[in-house]
PQR file of N, CA, C, O and H, with PARSE charges and radii, in Angstrom:
ATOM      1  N   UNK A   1      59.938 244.588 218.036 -0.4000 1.5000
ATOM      2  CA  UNK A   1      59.052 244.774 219.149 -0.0000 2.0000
ATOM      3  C   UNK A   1      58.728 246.261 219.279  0.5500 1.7000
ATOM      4  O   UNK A   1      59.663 247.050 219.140 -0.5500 1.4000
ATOM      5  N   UNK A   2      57.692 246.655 219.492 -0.4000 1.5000
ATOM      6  CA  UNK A   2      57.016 247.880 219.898 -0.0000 2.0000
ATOM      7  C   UNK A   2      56.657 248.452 221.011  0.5500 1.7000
ATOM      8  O   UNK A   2      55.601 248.104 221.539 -0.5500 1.4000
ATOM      9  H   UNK A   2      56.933 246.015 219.605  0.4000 1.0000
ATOM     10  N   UNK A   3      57.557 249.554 221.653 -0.4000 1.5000
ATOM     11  CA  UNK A   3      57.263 249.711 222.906 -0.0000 2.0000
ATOM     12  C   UNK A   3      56.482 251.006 222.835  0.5500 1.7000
ATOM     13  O   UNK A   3      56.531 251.736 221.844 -0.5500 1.4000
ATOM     14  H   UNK A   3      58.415 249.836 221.225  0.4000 1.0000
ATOM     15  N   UNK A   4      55.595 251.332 224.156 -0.4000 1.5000
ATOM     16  CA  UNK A   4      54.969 252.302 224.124 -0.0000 2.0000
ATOM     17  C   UNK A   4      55.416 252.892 225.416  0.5500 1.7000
ATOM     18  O   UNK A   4      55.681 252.308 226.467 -0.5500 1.4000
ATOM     19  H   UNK A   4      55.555 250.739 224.961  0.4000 1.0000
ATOM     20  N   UNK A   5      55.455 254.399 225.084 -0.4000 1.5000
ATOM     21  CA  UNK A   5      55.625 254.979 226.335 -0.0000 2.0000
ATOM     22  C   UNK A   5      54.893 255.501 226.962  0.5500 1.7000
ATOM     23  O   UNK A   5      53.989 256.221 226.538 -0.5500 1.4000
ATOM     24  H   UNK A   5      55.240 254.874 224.231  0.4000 1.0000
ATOM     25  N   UNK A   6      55.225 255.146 228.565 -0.4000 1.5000
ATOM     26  CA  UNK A   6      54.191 255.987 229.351 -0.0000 2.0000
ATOM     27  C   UNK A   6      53.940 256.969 229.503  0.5500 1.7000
ATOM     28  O   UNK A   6      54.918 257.668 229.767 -0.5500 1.4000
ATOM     29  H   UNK A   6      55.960 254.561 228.910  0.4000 1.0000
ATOM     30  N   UNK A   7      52.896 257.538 229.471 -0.4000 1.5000
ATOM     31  CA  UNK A   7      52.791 259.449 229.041 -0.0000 2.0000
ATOM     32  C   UNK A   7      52.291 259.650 230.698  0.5500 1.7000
ATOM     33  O   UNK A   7      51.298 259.009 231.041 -0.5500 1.4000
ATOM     34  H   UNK A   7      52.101 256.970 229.257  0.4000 1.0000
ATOM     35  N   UNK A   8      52.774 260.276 231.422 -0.4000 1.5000
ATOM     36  CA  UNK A   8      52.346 260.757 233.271 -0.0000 2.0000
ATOM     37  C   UNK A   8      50.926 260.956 232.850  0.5500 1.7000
ATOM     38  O   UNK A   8      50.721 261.595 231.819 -0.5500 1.4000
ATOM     39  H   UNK A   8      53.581 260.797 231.144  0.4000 1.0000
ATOM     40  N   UNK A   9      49.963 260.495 233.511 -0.4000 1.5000
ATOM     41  CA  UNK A   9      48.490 261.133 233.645 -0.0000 2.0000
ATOM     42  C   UNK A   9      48.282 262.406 234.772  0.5500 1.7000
ATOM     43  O   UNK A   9      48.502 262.275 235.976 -0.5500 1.4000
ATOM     44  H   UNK A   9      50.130 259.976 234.349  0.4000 1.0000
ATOM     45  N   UNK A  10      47.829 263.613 234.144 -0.4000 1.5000
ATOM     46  CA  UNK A  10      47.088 264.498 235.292 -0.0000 2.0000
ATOM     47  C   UNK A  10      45.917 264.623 235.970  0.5500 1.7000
ATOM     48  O   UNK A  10      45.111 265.549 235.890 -0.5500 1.4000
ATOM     49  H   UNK A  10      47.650 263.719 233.165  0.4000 1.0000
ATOM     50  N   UNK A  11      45.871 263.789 236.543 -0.4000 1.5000
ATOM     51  CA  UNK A  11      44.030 263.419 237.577 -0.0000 2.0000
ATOM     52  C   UNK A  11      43.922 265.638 237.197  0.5500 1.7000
ATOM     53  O   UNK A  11      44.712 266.552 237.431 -0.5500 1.4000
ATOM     54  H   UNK A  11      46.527 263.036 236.608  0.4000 1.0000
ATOM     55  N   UNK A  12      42.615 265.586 236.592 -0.4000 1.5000
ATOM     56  CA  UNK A  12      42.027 267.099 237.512 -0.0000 2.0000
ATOM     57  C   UNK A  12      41.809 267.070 239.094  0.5500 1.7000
ATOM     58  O   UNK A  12      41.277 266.031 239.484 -0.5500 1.4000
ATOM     59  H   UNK A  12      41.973 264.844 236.402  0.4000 1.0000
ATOM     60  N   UNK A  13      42.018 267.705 239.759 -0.4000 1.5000
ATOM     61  CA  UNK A  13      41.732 267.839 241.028 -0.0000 2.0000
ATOM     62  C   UNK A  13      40.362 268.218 241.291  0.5500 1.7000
ATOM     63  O   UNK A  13      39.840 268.085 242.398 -0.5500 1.4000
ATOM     64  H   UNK A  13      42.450 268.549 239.442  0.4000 1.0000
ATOM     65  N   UNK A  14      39.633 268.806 240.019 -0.4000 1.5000
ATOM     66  CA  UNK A  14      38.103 269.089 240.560 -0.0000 2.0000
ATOM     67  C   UNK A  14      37.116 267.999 240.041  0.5500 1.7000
ATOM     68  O   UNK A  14      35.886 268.030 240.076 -0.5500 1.4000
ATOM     69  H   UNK A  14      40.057 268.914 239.120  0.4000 1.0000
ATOM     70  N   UNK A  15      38.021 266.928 239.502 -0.4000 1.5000
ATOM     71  CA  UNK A  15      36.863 265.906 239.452 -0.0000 2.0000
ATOM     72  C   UNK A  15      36.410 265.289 241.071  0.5500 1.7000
ATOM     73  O   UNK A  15      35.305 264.822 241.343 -0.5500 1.4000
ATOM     74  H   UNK A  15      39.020 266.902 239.474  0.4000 1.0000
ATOM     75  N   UNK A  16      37.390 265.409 241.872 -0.4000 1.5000
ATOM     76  CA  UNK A  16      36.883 264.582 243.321 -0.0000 2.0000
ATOM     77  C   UNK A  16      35.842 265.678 244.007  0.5500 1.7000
ATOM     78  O   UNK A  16      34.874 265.273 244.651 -0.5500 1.4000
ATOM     79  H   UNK A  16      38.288 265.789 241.650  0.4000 1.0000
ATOM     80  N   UNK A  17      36.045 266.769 243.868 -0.4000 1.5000
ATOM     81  CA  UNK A  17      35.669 267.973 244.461 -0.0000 2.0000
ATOM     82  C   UNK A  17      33.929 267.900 243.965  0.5500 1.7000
ATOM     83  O   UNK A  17      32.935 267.785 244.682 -0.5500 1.4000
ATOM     84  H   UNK A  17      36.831 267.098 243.345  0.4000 1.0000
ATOM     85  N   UNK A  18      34.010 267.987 242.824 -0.4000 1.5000
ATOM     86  CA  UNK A  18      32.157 267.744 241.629 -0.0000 2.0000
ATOM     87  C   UNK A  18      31.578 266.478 242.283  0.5500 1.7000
ATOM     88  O   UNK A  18      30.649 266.374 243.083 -0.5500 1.4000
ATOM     89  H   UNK A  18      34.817 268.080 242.241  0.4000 1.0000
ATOM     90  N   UNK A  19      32.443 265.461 241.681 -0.4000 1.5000
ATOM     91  CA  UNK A  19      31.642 263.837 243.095 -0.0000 2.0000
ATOM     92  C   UNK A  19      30.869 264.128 243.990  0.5500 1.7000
ATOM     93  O   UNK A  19      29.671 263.863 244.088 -0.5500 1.4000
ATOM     94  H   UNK A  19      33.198 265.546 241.031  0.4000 1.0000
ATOM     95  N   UNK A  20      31.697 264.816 244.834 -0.4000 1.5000
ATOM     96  CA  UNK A  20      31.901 264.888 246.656 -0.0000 2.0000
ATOM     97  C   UNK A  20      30.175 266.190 246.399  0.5500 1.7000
ATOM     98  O   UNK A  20      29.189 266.109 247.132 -0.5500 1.4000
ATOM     99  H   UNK A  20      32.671 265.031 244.755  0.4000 1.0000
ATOM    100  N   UNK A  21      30.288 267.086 245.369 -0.4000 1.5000
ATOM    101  CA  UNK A  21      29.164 268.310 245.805 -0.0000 2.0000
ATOM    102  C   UNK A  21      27.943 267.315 244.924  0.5500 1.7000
ATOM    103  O   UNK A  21      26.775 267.683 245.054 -0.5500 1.4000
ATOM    104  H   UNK A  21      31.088 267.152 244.773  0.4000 1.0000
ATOM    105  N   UNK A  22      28.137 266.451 244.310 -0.4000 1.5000
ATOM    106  CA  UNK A  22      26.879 265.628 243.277 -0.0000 2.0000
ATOM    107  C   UNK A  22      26.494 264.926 244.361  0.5500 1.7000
ATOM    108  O   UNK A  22      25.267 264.874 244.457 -0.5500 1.4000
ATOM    109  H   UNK A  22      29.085 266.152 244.204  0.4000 1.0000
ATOM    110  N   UNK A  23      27.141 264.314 245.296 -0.4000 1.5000
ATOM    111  CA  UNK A  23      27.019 262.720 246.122 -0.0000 2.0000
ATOM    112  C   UNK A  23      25.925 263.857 246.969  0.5500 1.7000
ATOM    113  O   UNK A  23      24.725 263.704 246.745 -0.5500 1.4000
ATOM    114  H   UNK A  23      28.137 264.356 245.219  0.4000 1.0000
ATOM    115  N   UNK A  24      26.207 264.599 247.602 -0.4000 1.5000
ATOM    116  CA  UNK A  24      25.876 265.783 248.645 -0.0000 2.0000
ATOM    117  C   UNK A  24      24.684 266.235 248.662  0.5500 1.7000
ATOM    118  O   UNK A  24      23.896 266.530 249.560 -0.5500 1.4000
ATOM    119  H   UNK A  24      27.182 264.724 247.784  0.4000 1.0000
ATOM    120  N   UNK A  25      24.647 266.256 247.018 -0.4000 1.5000
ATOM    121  CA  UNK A  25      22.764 266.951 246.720 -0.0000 2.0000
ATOM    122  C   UNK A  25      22.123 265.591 246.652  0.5500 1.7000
ATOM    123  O   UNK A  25      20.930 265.629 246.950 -0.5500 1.4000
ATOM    124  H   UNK A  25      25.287 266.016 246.288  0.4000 1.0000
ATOM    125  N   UNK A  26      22.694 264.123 246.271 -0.4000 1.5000
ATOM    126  CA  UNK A  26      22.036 263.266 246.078 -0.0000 2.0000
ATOM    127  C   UNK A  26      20.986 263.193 247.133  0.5500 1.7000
ATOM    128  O   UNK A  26      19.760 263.300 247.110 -0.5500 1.4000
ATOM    129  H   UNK A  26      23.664 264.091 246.029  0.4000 1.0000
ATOM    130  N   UNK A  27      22.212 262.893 248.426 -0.4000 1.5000
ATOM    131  CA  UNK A  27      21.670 262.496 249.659 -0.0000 2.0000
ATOM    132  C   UNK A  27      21.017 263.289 250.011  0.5500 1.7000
ATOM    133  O   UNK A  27      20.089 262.785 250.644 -0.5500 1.4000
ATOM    134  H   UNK A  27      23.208 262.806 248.445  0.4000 1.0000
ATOM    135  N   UNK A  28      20.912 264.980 249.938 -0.4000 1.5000
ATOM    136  CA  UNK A  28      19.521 265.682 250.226 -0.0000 2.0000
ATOM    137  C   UNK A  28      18.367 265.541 249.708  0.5500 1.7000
ATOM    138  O   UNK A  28      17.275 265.543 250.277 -0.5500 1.4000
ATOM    139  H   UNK A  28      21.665 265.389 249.423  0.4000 1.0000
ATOM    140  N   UNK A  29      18.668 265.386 248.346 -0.4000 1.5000
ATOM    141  CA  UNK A  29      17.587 264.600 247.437 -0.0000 2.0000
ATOM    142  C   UNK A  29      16.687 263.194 248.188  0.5500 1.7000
ATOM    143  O   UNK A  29      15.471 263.130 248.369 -0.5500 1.4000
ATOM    144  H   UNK A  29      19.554 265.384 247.883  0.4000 1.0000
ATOM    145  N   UNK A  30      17.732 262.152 248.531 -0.4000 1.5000
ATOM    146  CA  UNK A  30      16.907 261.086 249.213 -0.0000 2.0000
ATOM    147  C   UNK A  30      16.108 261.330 250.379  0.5500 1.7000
ATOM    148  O   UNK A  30      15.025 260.854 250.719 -0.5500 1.4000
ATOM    149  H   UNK A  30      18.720 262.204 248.384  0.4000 1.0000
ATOM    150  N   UNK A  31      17.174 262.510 251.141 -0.4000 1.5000
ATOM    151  CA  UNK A  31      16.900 262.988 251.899 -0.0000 2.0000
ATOM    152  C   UNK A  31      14.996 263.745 251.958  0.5500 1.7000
ATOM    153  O   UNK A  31      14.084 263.443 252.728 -0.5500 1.4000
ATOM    154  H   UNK A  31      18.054 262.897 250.865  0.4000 1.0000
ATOM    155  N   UNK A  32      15.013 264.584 251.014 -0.4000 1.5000
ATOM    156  CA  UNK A  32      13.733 264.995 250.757 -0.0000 2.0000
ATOM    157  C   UNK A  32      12.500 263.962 250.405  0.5500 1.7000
ATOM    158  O   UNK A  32      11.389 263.982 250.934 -0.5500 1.4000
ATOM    159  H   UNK A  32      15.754 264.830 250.389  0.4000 1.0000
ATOM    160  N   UNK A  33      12.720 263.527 249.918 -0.4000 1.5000
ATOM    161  CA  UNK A  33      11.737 262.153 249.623 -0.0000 2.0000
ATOM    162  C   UNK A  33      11.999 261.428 250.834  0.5500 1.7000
ATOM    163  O   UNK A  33      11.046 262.184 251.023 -0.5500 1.4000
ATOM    164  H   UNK A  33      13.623 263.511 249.488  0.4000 1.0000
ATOM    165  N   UNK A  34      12.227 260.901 251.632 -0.4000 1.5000
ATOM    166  CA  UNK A  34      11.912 260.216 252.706 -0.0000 2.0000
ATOM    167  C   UNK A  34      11.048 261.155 253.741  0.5500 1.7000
ATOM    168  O   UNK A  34      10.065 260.780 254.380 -0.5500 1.4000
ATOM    169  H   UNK A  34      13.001 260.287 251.478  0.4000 1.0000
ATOM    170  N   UNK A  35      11.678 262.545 253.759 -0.4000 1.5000
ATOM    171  CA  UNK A  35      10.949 263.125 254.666 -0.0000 2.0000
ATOM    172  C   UNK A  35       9.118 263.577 254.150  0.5500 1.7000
ATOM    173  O   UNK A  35       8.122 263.316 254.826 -0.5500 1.4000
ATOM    174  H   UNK A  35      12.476 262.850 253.239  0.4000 1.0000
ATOM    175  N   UNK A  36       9.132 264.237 252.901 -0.4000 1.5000
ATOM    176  CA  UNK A  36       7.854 263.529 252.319 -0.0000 2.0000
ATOM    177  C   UNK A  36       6.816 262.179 252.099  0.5500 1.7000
ATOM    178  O   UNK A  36       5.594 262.032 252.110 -0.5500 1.4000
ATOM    179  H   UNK A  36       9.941 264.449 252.352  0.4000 1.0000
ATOM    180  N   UNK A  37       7.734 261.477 251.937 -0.4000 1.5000
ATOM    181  CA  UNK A  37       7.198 260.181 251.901 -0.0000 2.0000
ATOM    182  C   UNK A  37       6.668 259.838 253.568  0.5500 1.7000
ATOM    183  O   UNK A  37       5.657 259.188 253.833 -0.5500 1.4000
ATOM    184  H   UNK A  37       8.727 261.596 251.928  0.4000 1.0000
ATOM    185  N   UNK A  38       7.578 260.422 254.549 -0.4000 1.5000
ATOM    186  CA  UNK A  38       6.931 260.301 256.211 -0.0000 2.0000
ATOM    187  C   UNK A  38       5.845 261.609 256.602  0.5500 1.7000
ATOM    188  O   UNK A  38       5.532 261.830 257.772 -0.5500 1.4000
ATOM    189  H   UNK A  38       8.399 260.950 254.333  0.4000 1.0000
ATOM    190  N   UNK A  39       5.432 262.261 255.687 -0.4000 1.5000
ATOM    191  CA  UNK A  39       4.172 263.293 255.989 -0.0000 2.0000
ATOM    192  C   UNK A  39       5.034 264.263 256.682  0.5500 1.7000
ATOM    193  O   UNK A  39       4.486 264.877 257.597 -0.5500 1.4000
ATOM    194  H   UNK A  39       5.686 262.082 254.737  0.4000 1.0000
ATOM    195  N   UNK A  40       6.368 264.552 256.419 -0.4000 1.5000
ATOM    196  CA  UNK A  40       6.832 266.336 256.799 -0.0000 2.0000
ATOM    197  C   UNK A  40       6.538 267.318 255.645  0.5500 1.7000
ATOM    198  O   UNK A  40       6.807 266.875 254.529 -0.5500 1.4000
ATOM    199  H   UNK A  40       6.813 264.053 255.676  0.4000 1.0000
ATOM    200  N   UNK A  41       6.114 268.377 255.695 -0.4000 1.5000
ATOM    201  CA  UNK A  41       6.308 269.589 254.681 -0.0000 2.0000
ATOM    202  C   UNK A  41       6.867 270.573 255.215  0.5500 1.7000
ATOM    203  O   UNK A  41       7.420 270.528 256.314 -0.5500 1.4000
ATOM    204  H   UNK A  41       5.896 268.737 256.602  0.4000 1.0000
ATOM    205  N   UNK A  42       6.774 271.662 254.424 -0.4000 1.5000
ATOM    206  CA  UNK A  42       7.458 272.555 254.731 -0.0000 2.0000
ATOM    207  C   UNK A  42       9.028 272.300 254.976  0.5500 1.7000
ATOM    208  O   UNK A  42       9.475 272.717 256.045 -0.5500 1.4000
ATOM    209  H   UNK A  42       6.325 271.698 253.531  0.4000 1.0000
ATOM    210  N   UNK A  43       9.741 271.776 254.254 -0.4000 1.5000
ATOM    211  CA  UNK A  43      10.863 271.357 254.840 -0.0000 2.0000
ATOM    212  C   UNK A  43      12.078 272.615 254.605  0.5500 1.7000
ATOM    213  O   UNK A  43      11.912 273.488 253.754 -0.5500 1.4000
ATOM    214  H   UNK A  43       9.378 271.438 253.386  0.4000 1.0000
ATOM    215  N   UNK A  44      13.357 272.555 255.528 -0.4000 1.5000
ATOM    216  CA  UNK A  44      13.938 274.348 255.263 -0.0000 2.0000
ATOM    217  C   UNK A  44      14.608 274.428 254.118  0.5500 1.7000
ATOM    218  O   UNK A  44      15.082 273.458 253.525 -0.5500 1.4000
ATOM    219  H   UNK A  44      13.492 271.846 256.220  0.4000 1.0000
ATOM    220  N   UNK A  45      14.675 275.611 253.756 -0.4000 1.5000
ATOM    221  CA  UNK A  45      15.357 275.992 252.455 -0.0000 2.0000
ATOM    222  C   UNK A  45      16.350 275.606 251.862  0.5500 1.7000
ATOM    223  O   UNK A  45      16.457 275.430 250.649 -0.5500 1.4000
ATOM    224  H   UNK A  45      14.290 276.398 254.237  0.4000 1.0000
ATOM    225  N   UNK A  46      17.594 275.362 253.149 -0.4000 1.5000
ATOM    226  CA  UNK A  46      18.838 274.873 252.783 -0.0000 2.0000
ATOM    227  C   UNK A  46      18.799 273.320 252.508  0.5500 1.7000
ATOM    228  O   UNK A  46      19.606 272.799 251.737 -0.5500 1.4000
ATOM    229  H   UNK A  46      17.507 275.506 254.135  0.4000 1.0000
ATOM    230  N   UNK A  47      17.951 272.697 253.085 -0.4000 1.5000
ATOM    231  CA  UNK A  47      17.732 271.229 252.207 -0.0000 2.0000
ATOM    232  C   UNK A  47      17.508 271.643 250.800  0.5500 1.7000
ATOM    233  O   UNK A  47      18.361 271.727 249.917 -0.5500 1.4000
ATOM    234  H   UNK A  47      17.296 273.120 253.711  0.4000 1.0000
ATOM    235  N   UNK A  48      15.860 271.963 250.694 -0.4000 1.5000
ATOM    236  CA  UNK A  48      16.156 272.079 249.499 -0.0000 2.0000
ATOM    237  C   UNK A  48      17.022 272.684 248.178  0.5500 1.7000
ATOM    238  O   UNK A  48      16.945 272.575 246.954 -0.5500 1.4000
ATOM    239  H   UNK A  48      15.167 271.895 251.411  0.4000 1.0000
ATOM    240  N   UNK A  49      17.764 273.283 249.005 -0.4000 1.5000
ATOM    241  CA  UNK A  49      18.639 274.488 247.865 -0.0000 2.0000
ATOM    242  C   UNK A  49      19.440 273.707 247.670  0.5500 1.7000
ATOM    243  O   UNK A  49      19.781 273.824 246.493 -0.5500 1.4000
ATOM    244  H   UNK A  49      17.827 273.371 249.999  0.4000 1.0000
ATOM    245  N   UNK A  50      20.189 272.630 248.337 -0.4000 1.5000
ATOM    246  CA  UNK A  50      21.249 271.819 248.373 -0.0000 2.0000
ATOM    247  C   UNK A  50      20.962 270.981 247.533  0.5500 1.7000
ATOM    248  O   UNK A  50      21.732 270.402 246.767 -0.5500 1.4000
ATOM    249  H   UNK A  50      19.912 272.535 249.294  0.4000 1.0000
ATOM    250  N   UNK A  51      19.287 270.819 247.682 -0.4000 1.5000
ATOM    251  CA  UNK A  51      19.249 269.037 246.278 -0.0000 2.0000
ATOM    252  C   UNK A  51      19.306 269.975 245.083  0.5500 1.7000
ATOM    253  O   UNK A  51      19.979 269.747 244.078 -0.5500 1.4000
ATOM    254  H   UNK A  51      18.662 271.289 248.305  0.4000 1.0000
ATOM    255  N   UNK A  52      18.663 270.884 245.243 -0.4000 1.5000
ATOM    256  CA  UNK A  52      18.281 272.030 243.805 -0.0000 2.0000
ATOM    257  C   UNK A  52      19.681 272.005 243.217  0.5500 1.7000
ATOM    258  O   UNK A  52      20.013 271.383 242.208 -0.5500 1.4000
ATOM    259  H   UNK A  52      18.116 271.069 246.060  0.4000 1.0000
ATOM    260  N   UNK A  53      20.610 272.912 244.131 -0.4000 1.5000
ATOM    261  CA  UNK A  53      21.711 273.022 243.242 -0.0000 2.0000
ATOM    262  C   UNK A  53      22.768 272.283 243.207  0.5500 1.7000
ATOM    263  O   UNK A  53      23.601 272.521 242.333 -0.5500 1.4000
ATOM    264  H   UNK A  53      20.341 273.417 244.951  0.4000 1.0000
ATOM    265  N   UNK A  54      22.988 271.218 244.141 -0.4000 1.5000
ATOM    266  CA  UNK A  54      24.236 270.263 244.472 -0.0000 2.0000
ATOM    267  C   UNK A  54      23.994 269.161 243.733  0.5500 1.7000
ATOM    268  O   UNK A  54      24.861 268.313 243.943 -0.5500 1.4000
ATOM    269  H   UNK A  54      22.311 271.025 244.851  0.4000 1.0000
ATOM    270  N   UNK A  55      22.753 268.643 242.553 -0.4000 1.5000
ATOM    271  CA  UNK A  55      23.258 267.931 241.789 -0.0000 2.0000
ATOM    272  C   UNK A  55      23.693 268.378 240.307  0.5500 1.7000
ATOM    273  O   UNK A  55      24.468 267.816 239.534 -0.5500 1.4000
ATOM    274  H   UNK A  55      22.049 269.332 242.382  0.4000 1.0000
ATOM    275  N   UNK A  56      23.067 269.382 240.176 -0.4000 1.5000
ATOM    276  CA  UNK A  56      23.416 270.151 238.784 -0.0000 2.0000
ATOM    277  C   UNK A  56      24.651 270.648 238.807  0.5500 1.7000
ATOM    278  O   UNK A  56      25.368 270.539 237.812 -0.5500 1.4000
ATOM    279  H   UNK A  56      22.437 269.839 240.805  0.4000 1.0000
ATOM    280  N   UNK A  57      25.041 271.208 239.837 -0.4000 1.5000
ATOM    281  CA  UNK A  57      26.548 271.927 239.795 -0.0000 2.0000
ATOM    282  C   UNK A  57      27.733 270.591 239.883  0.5500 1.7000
ATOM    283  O   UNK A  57      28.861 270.608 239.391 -0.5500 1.4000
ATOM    284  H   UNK A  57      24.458 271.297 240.645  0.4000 1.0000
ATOM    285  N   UNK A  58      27.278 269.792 240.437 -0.4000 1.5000
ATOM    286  CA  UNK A  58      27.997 268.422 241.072 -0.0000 2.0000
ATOM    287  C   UNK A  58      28.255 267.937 239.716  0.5500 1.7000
ATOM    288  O   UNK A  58      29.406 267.821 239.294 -0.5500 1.4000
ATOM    289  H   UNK A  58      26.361 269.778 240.837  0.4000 1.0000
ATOM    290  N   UNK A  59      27.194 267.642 239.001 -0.4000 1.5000
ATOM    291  CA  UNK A  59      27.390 267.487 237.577 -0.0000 2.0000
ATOM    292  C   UNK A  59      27.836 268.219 236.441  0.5500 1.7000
ATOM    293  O   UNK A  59      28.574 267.758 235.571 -0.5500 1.4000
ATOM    294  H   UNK A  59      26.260 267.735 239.344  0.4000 1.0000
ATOM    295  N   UNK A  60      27.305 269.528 236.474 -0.4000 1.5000
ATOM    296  CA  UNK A  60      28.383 269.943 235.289 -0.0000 2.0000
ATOM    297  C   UNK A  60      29.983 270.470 235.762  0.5500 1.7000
ATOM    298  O   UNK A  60      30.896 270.854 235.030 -0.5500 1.4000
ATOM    299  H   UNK A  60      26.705 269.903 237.181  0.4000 1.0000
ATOM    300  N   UNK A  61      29.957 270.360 236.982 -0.4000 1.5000
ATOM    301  CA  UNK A  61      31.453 270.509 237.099 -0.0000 2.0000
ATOM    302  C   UNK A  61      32.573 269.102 236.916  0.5500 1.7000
ATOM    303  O   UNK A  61      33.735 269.106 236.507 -0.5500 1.4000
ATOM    304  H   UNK A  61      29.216 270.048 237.577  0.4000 1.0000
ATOM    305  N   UNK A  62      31.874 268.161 237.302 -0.4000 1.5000
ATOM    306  CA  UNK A  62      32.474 266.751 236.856 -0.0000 2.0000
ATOM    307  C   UNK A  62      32.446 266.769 235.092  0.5500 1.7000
ATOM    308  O   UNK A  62      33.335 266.153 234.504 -0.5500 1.4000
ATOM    309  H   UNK A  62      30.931 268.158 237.634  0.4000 1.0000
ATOM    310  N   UNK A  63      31.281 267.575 234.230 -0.4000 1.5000
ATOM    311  CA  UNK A  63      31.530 267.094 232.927 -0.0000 2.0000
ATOM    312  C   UNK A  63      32.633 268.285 232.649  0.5500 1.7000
ATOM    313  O   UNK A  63      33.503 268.032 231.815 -0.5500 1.4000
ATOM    314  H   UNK A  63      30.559 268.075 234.708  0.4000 1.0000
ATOM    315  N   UNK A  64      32.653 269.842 233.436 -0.4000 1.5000
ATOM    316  CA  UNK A  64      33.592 270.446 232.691 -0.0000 2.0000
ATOM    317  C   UNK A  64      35.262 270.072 232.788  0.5500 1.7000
ATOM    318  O   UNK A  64      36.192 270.493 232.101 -0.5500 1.4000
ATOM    319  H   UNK A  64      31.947 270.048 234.114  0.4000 1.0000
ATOM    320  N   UNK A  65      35.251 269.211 233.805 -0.4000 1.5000
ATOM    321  CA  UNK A  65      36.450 269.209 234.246 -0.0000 2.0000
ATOM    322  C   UNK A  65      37.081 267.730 233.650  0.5500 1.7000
ATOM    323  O   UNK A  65      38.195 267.374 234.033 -0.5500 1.4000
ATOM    324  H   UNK A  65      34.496 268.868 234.363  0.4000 1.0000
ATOM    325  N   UNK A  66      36.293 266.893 232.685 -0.4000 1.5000
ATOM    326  CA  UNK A  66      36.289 265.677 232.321 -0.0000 2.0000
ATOM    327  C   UNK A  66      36.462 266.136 230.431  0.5500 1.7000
ATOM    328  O   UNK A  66      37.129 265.496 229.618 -0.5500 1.4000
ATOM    329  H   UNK A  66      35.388 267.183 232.373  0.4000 1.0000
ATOM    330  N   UNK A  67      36.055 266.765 230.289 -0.4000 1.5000
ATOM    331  CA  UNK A  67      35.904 267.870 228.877 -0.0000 2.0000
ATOM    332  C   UNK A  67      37.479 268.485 228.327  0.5500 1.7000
ATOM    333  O   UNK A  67      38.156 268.321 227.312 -0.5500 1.4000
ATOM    334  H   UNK A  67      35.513 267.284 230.950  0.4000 1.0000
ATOM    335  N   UNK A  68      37.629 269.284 229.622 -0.4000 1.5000
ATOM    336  CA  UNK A  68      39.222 270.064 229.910 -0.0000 2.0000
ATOM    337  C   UNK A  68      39.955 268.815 229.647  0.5500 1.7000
ATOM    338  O   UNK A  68      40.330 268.755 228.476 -0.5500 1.4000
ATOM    339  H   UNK A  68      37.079 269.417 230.447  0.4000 1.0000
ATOM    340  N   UNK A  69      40.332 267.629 230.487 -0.4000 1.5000
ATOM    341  CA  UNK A  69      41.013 267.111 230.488 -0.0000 2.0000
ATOM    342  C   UNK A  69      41.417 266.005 229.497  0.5500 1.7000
ATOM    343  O   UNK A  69      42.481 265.407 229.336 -0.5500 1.4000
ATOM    344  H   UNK A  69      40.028 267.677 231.438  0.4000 1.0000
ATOM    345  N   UNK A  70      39.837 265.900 228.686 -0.4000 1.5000
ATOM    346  CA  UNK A  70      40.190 265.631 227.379 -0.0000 2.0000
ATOM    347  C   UNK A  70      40.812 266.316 226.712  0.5500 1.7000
ATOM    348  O   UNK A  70      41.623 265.969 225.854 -0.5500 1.4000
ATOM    349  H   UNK A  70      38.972 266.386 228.816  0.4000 1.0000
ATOM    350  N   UNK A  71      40.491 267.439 227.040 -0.4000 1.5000
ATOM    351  CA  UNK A  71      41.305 268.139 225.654 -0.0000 2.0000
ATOM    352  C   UNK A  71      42.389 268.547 225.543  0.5500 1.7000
ATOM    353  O   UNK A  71      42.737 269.123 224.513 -0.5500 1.4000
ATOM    354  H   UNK A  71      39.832 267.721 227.737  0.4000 1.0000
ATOM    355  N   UNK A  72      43.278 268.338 226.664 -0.4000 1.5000
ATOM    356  CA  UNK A  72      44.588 268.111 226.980 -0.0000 2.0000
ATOM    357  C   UNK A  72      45.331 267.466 226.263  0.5500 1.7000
ATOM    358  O   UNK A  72      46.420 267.778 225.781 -0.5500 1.4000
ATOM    359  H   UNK A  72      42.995 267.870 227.501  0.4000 1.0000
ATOM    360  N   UNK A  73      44.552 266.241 226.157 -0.4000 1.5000
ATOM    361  CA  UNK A  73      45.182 264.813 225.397 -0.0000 2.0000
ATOM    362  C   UNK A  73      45.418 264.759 224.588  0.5500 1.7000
ATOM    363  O   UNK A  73      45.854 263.698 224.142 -0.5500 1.4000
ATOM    364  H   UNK A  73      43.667 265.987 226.548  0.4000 1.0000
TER
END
């Protein structure tokens, strides 16, 4: 019989952290399109800076930290 052992897994801690800033720009994102889609413009900066940069950063910090932890393994 062949047993295998359990090796402890290390969750990264900045994968929940990347989610949480991706989920964040999403919803400004929907956010922006609804308010367009209802005839607002001009909408303030920090919306948009938030969809601008909270899904790109949201995302490559989930791939760097998914990358790292491969390469652990």
């Amino acid at each position: 019989m062949v047993t295998l052992t359990h090796v402890p897994r290390t969750a990264s801690k900045l994968v929940p952290v990347a989610v949480a800033i991706f989920a964040l720009g999403v919803l400004a994102l929907a956010a922006i399109f609804a308010l367009y889609a209802s005839g607002h413009h001009d909408l303030p900066l920090w919306l948009n800076a938030s969809a601008g940069v909270g899904v790109p950063l949201g995302l490559g910090l989930a791939l760097i930290a998914l990358f790292g932890e491969a390469r652990r393994r």
